[in-house]
N, C-alpha and C positions, 0 to 999 in steps of 0.2 A: 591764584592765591588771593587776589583783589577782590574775586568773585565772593568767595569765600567768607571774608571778612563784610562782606557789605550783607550778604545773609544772614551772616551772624547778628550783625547788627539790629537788623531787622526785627527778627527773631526776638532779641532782648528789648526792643523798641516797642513792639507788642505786648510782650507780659510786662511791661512797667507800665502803659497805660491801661493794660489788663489790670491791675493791679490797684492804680491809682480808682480807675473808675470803681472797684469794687467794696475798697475801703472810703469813695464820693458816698457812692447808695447806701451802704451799711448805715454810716452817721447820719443818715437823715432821718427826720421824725416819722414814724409809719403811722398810716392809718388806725385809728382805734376802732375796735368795735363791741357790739354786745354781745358776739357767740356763745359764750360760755362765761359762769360764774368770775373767774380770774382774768378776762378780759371786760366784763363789765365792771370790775374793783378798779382796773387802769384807767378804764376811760373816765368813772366817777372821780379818781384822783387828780386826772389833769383838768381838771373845771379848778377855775384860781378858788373859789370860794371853799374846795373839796381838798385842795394840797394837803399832803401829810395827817389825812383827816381819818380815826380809825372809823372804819367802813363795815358795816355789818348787814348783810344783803337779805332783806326778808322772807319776800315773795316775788316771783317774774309770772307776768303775765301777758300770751300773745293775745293779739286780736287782729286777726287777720295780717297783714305786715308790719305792723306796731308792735313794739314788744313795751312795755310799764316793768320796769322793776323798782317796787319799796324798798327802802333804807336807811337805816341811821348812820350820819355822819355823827361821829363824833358825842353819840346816843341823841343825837336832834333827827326828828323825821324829817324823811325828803324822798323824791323819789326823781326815775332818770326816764327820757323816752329816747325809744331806738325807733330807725324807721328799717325793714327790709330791702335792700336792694338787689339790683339783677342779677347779681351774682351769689346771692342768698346769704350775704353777709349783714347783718342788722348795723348800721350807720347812727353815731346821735345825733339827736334833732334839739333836745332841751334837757335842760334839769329846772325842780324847782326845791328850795331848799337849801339847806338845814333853816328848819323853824326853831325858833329858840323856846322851844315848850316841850309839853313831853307828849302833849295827842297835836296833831294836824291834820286837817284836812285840805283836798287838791282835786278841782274839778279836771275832771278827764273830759277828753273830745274825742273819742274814736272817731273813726276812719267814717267821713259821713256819708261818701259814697257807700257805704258797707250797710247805710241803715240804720246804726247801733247810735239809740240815745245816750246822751252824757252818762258820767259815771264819778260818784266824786271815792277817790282812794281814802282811808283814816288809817295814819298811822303812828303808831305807840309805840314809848319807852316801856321800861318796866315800871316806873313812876308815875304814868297816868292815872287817873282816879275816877274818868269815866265810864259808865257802867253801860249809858242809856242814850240814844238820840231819838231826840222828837223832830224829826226833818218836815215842814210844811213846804210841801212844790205847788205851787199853783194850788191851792186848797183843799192839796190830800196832804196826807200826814201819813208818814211813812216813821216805822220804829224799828231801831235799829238798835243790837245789844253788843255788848265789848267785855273783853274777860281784862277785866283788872290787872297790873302789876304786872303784865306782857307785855314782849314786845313782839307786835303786832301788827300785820296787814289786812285792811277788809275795804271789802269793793263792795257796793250799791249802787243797781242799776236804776236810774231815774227814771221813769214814766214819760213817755212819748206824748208830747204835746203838737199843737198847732202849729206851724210858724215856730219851733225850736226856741219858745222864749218863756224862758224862767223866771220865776219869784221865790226866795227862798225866806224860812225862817228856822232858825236853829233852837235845841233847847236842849242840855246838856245835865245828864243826872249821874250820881254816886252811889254807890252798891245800896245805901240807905234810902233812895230815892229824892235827896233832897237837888233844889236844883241845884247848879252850878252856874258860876259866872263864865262866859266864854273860857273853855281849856287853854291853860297857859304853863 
């Protein structure tokens, strides 16, 4: 009977640390990631500057194991980067953002083993009033158009230079062509 009761014990000695350790791991913070729409909204919420911030997800885009997803926090542009990992779960790497305006832009750096020159993102509230960019890189002039009053994701790919070194000049216009002062 002694036997018995010390099995017993046992027994209940395991599911209670069964138990405990299960209800340990539950409460612990889990990894975030970017898989999918409603886990890139969490991982954008646990950044302090992004808490309780309504979140509205533009455009996602891979490139190669980077995933860029645009968005407005809180209707301010911003955007988040994921990087892929071995196990093909996209991990964050950064955010930049919320800009307190209604157009921003954000130089990207893809993956430079991949080859892929910069890339700057612009993204809009419904509020923006930019129409037009006169982008000068290194002494090409690159023009680039934006549909008003959207909210907006657009990507340009910069021109492959020497030595990966940039000069920028910006020039910002309104559906009437007039210019603008830097978007704010």
């Amino acid at each position: 009977m002694n036997r018995k009761y010390k099995a017993n014990g046992f027994i209940l000695a395991a599911v209670v640390l069964l138990a405990i350790l299960i209800i340990y791991t539950s409460g612990k913070d889990k990894q975030l990631y970017g898989n999918d729409n409603e886990s890139v909204i969490k991982a954008i919420q646990s950044i302090d500057s992004h808490r309780n911030a309504e979140v509205e997800l533009l455009e996602t885009r891979d490139m190669g194991d980077d995933r860029y997803v645009a968005f407005l926090a809180n209707n301010e542009p911003a955007y988040i980067h994921f990087r892929r990992n071995n196990k093909g779960n996209y991990g964050m790497i950064d955010s930049e953002g919320p800009a307190a305006y209604d157009f921003a832009d954000f130089l990207i750096h893809p993956n430079k083993q991949a080859g892929s020159p910069p890339q700057f993102l612009f993204v809009s509230n419904e509020r923006s009033e930019v129409a037009k960019l006169e982008l000068s890189v290194n002494d090409e002039t690159i023009e680039q158009t934006f549909p008003v009053g959207q909210k907006k994701a657009t990507w340009l790919e910069l021109p492959k230079t020497e030595g990966d070194s940039y000069r920028f000049d910006y020039k910002y216009y309104d559906e009437a062509g007039s210019l603008l002062n830097p978007p704010n």
